[in-house]
C-alpha positions as CSV (number, residue, x, y, z in Angstrom):
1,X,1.2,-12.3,0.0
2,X,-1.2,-13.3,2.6
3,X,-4.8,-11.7,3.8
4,X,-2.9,-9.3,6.4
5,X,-0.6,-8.2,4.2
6,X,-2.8,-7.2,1.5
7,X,-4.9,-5.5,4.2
8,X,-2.0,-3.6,5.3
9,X,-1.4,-2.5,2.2
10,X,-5.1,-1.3,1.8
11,X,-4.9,0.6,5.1
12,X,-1.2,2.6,4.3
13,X,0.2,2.1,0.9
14,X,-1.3,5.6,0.2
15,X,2.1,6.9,2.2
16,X,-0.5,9.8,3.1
17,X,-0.2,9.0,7.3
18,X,3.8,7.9,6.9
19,X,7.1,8.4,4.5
20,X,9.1,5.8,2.6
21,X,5.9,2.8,3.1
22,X,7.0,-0.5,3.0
23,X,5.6,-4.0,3.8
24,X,7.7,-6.9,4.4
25,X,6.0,-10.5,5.6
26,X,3.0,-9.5,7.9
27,X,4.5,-5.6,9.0
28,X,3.8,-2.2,7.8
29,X,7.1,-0.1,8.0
30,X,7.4,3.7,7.4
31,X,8.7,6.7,8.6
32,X,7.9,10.4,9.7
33,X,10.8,12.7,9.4
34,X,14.4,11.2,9.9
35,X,13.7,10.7,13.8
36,X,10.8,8.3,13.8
37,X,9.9,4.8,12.7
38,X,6.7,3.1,12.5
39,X,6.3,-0.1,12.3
40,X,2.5,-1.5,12.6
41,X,1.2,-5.4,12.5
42,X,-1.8,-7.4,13.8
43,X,-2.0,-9.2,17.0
44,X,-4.0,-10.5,19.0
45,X,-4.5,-9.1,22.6
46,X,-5.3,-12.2,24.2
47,X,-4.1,-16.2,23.2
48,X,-6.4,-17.5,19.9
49,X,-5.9,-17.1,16.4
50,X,-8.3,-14.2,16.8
51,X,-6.2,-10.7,15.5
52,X,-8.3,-8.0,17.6
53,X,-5.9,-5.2,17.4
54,X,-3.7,-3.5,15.6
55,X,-0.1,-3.1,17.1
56,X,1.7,0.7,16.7
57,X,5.1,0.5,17.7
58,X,7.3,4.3,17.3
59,X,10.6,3.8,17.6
60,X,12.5,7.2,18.3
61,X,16.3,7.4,17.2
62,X,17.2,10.2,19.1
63,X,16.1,8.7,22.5
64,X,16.6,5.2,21.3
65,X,13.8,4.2,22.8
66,X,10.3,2.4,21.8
67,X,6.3,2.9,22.5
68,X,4.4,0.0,21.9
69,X,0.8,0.4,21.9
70,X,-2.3,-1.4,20.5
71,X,-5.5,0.0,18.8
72,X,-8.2,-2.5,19.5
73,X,-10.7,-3.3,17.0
74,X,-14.0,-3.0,19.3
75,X,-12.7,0.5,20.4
76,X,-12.5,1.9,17.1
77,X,-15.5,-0.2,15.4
78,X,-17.7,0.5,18.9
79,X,-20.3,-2.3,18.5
80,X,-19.4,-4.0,14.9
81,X,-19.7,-7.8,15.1
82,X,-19.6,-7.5,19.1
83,X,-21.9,-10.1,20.5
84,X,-22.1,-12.4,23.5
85,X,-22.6,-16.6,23.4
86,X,-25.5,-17.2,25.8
87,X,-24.3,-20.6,26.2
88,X,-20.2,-19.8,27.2
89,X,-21.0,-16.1,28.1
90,X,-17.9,-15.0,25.9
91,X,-17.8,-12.0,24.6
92,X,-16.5,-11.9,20.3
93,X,-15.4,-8.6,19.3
94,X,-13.7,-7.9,15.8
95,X,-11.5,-9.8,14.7
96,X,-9.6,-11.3,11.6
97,X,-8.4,-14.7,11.2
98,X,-5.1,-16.8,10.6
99,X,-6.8,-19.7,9.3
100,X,-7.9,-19.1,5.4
101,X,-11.8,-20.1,5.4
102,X,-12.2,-17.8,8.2
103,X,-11.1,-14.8,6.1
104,X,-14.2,-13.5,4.7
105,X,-16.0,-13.6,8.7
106,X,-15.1,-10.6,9.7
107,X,-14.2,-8.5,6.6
108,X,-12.6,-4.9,7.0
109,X,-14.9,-2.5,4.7
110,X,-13.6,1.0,3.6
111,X,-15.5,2.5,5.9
112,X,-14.1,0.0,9.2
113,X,-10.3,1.0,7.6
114,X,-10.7,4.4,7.2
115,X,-12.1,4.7,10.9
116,X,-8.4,2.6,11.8
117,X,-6.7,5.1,9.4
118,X,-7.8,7.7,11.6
119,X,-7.3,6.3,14.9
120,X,-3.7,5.9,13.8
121,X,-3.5,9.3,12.1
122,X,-4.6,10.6,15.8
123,X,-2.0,8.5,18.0
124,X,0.6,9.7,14.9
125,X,-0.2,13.1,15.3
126,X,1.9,14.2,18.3
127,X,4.9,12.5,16.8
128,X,4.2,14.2,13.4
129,X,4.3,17.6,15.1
130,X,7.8,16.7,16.3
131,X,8.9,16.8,12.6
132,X,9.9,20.0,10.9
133,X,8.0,20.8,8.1
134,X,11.6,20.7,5.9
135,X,11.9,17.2,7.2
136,X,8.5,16.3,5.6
137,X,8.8,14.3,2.2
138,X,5.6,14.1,0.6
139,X,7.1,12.5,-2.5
140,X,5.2,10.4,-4.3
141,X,6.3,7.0,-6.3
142,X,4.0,6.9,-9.2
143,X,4.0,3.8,-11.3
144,X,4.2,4.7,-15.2
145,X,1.7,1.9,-16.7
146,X,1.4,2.1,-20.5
147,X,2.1,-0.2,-23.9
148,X,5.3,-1.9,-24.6
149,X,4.6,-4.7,-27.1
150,X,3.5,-3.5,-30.9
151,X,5.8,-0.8,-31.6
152,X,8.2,-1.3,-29.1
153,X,10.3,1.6,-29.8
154,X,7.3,3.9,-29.8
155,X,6.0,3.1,-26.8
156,X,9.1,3.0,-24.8
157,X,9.6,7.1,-25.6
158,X,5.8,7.8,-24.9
159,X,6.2,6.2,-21.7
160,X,9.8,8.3,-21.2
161,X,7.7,11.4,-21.9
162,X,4.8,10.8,-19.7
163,X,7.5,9.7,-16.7
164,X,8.9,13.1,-17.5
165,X,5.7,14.5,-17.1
166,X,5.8,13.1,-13.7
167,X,9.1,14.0,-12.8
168,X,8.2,18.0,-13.9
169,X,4.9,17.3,-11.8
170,X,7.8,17.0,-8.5
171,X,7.2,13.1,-7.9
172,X,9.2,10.1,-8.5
173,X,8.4,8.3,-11.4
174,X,8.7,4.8,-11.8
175,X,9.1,3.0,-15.2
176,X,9.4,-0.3,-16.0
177,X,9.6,0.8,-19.7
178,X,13.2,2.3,-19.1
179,X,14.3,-0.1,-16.6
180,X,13.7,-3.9,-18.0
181,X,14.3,-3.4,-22.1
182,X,18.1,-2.5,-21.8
183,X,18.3,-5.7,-19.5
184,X,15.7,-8.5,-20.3
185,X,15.6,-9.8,-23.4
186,X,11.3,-9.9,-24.3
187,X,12.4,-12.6,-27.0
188,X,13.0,-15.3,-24.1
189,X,10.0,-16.3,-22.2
190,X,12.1,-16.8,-19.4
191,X,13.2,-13.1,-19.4
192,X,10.0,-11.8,-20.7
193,X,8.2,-13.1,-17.8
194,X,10.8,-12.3,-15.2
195,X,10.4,-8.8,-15.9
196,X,6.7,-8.7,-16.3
197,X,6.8,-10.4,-12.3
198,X,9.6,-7.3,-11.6
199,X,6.7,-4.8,-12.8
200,X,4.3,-6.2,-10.8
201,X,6.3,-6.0,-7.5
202,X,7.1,-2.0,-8.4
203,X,3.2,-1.7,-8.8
204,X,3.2,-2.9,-4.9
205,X,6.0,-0.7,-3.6
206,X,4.6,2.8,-5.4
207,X,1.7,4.8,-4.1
208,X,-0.2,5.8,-7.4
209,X,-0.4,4.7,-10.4
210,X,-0.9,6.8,-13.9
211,X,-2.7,4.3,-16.6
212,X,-1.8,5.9,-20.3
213,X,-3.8,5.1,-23.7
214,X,-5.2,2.0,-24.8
215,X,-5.0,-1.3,-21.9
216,X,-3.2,-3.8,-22.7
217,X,-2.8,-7.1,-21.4
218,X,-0.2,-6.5,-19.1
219,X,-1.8,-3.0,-18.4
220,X,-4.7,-4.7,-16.9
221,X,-2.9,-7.0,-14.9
222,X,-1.1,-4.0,-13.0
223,X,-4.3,-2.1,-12.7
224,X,-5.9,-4.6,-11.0
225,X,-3.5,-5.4,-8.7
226,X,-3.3,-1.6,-7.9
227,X,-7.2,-1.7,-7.4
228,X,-6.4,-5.4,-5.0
229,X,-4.1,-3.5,-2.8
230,X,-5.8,0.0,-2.5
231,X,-3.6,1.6,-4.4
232,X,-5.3,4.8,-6.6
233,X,-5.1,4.3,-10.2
234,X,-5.5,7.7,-12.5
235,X,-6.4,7.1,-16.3
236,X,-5.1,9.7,-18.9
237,X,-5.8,9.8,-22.6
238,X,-2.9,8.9,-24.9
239,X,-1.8,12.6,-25.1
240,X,-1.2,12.8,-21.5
241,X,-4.6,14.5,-20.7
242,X,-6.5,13.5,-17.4
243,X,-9.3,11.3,-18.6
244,X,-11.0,10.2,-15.4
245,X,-10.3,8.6,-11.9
């Protein structure tokens, strides 16, 4: 995963501005209703390795036709890291980088991508009024992170009964403690590891995550790739109870 994927998945992997999120190389894909795609990426506007915009593109089935548009950094930042070389007379507006030790120059805070988030939930917003409100599917994934190793048995029916909790709550539970144990054997490293990899990947595709009990090992290395990628992670006593955000 490189630094515009992981900053895609920052900005969207909420799935609060489009349906079905997904990320795939350097592209955010998602939906609204059954009619429209999105798919966003970074570009640059002009020919360097300088990204200074981000790039919208709605793709309409029923018309079968495209709009491409890009929201440029300097017009949603205004004046952040906008300055002039008195020596070339260019003109640097924000930007982020292809090449690695240039990541960090221009760094997106929360508060730069939640001004982007809204200039996209703006240009979004006439195409979401095209969608009928039966069409919306504000389904969340929710990741089920909890214990497995110990009392193995145990564990895996406390995690079945907090995904059911989810499932009664009216979003889509995901858990890896019913979906690798049948299949992947934890005595072989190979297998073990294969699924712990697996679990990670779900962490990326859901957009919350519910943290039950004690951390573990494994527990903390999903948490903190939730907390990498943006993704909100809600901590609940072992009994189920809502502990704290």
């Amino acid at each position: 995963m490189n630094f515009f994927e992981r900053e895609l998945r920052k900005l969207f992997s909420s799935g609060r501005l489009m349906e079905s999120v997904c990320f795939e190389a350097n592209t955010c894909v998602g939906t609204l209703g059954r009619d429209f795609w999105i798919r966003m990426r970074f570009i640059s506007t002009f020919a360097t390795v300088r990204y200074d915009a981000l790039e919208i593109v709605v793709l309409d089935r029923l018309a079968q036709s495209a709009i491409t548009t890009p929201l440029k950094f300097e017009d949603i930042w205004r004046n952040k890291h906008i300055f002039v070389t008195p020596d070339l007379g260019w003109r640097i507006c924000p930007d982020i980088r292809t090449c690695p030790a240039k990541e960090e120059e221009y760094p997106f805070t929360e508060d730069d991508r939640e001004k982007l988030r809204n200039a996209v939930r703006q240009y979004l917003q006439p195409f979401l009024e095209q969608v009928s409100e039966p069409e919306r599917d504000d389904l969340q994934l929710v990741y089920i992170c909890a214990p497995l190793r110990g009392n193995v048995e145990h564990n895996i029916e406390f995690a079945r009964r907090r995904a059911r909790e989810v499932f009664q709550a009216g979003e889509i539970p995901v858990c890896p403690h019913l979906m690798f144990p049948p299949i992947a054997n934890p005595g072989d490293p190979d297998e073990d590891q294969a699924a712990r990899e697996m679990g990670l990947r779900l962490v990326t595709l859901c957009q919350h995550v519910n943290a039950y009990g004690a951390c573990t090992a494994g527990m903390r290395e999903e948490i903190k790739l939730a907390e990498r990628l943006g993704i909100p992670v809600k901590y609940f006593e072992e009994e189920g109870k809502d502990n704290a955000e």
